[in-house]
N, C-alpha and C positions, 0 to 999 in steps of 0.2 A: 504494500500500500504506500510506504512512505518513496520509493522508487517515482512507484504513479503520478505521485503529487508531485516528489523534484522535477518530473522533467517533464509536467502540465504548468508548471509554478516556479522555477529554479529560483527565483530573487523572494521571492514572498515566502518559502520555505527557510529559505538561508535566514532573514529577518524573523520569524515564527522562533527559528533553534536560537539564534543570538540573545531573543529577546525572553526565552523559557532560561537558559543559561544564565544569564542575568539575575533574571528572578528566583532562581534556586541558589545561588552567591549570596545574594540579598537574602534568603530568607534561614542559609544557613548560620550567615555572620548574624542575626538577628539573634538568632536561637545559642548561639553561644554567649553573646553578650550576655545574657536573660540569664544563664543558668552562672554565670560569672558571677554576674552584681546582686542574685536573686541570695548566696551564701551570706549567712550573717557574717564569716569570718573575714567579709570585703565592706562590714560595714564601721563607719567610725574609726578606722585604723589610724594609728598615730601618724604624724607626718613628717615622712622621710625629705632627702634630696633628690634624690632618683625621681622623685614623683612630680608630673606637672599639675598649673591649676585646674585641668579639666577630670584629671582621676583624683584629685583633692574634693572637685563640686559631685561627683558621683558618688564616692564613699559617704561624706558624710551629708549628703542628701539636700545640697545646699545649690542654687542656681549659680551657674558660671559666672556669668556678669558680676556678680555677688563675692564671689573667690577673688574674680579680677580686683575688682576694687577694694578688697582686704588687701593685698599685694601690692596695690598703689600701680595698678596696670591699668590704663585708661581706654584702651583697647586692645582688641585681640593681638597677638604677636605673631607675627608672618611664620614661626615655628613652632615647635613644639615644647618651649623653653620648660626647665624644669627648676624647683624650688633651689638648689644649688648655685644654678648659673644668674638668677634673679640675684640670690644674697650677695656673689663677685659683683655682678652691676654693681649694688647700690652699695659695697667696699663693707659688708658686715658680715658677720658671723654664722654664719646655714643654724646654727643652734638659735640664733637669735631671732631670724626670722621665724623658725621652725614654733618660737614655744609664743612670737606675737602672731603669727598664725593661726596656734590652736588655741589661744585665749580670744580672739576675735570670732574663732570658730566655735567655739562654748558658748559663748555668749549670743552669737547668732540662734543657736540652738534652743539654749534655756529662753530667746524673747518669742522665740516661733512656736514653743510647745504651752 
């Protein structure tokens, strides 16, 4: 059958499989995410250097924009930057940012619940 259809259809078929391919991509990264962040043991976790602001606003359940702006980031960053390379910018200490992080991150939390 599928023979029949490529060579009644060759372009509309090739578009049909690109476009199922796709959506099974999509619907697997989906399904890992979900079972990733769904683990309590990925929620609230304390925060490292390794981590950026966007797996910061995931864990602890907090919107990006929200992290950005604890961070003193006014907008997104053309990269992936992570907590580490933020404290070298701004010439302080990764411990330093890390524990005025999770104090503004507490305190997000205890004014939201």
């Amino acid at each position: 059958m599928f023979r029949t259809v490529w060579k009644q259809h060759p372009w509309a078929t090739a578009i049909l499989s690109l476009a199922s391919l796709a959506a099974l991509i999509f619907a697997v990264r989906l399904a890992v995410f979900t079972i990733y962040w769904m683990d309590p043991a990925h929620r609230e976790v304390a925060v490292e250097g390794w981590m950026t602001p966007g797996y910061v606003a995931m864990s602890w359940q907090i919107p990006k924009p929200v992290v950005m702006e604890m961070l003193g980031l006014d907008e997104r960053p053309e990269e992936r930057v992570q907590i580490k390379d933020l404290a070298a910018q701004k010439g302080i200490p990764v411990a330093e940012l890390i524990a005025e992080l999770e104090a503004a991150l507490a305190a997000e939390k205890a004014a939201g619940k």
